[in-house]
ZAMARGU-4260 file (C-alpha; in steps of 0.2 Angstrom, whole numbers, plus 5000, padded with zeros to 4 digits):
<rodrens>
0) 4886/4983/4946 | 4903/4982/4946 | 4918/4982/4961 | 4927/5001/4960 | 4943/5003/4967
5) 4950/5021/4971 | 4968/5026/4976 | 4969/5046/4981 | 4987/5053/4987 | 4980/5071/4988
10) 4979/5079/5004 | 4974/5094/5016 | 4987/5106/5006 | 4973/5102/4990 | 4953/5103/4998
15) 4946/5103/4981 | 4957/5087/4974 | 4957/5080/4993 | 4938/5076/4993 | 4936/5072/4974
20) 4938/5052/4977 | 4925/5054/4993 | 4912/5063/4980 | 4914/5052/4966 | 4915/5036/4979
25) 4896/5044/4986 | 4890/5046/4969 | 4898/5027/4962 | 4889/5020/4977 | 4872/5028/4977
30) 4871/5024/4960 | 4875/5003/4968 | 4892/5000/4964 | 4903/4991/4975 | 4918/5006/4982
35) 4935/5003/4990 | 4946/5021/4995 | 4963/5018/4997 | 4971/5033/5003 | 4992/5035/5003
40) 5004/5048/5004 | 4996/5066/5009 | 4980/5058/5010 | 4983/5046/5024 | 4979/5060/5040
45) 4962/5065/5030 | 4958/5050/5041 | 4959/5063/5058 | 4943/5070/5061 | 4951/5087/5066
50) 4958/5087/5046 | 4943/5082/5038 | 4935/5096/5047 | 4946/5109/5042 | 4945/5105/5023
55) 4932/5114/5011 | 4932/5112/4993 | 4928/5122/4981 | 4910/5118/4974 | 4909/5102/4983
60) 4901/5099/5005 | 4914/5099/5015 | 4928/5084/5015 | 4919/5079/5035 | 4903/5078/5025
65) 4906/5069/5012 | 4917/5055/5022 | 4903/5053/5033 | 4891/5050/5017 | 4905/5037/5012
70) 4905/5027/5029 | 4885/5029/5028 | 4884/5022/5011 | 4896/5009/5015 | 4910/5014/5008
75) 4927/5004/5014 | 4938/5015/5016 | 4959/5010/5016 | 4973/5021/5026 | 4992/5015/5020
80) 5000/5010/5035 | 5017/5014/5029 | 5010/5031/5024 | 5000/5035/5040 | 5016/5032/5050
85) 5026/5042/5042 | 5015/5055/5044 | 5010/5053/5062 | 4993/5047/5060 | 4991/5035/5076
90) 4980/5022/5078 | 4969/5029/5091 | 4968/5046/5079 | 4957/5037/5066 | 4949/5023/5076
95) 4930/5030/5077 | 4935/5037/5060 | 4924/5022/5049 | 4942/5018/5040 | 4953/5005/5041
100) 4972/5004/5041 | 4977/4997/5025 | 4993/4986/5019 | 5003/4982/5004 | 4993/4964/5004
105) 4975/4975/5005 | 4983/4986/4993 | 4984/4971/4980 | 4967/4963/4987 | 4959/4979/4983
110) 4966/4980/4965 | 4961/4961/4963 | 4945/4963/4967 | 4940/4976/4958 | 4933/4976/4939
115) 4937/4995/4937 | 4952/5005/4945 | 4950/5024/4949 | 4966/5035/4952 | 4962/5052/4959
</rodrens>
């Protein structure tokens, strides 16, 4: 099984493209592969709860649904500090959210980890 690295910049203004790197993270880690998410840019407020539950894709569960399947299966799950502060995404906003804030050195420890990178 191999260590899976994903970086996702889409955001609420794109459901469909939003929730593709939660839906393929779910089906990479049912199928036993190690996943890391590390969300920047317009990605970094699908970390609030009230976001995730206002997104729904085209063809796919909602974005709420599949992050929850992502912190059930274990998924970690990144949130670019620089990015989420520019954006207004607090602390406090994502804390019961499963995900973690993210920075330039996690940024690299992710892509050093990992034995396949995933850009969505």
């Amino acid at each position: 099984m191999a260590n899976i690295f994903m970086k996702s910049s889409w955001g609420s203004d794109d459901p469909t493209r939003a929730a593709m790197v939660f839906g393929h993270g779910n089906a990479l880690a049912r199928a036993g592969h190690s996943i890391r998410i590390f969300l920047v840019g317009e990605a970094a407020p699908l970390a609030i709860e009230a976001v995730r539950a206002s997104l729904f894709p085209v063809g796919w569960p909602s974005l709420a649904e599949q992050w929850r399947e992502c912190v059930a299966l274990g998924v970690d799950i990144l949130v670019c500090d620089a990015c989420r502060q520019a954006r207004g995404v607090t602390p406090e906003s994502i804390k019961d959210s499963g995900a973690r804030i993210g920075t330039p050195a996690d940024f690299v420890a992710g892509v050093e980890w990992s034995d396949k990178i995933v850009a969505e």
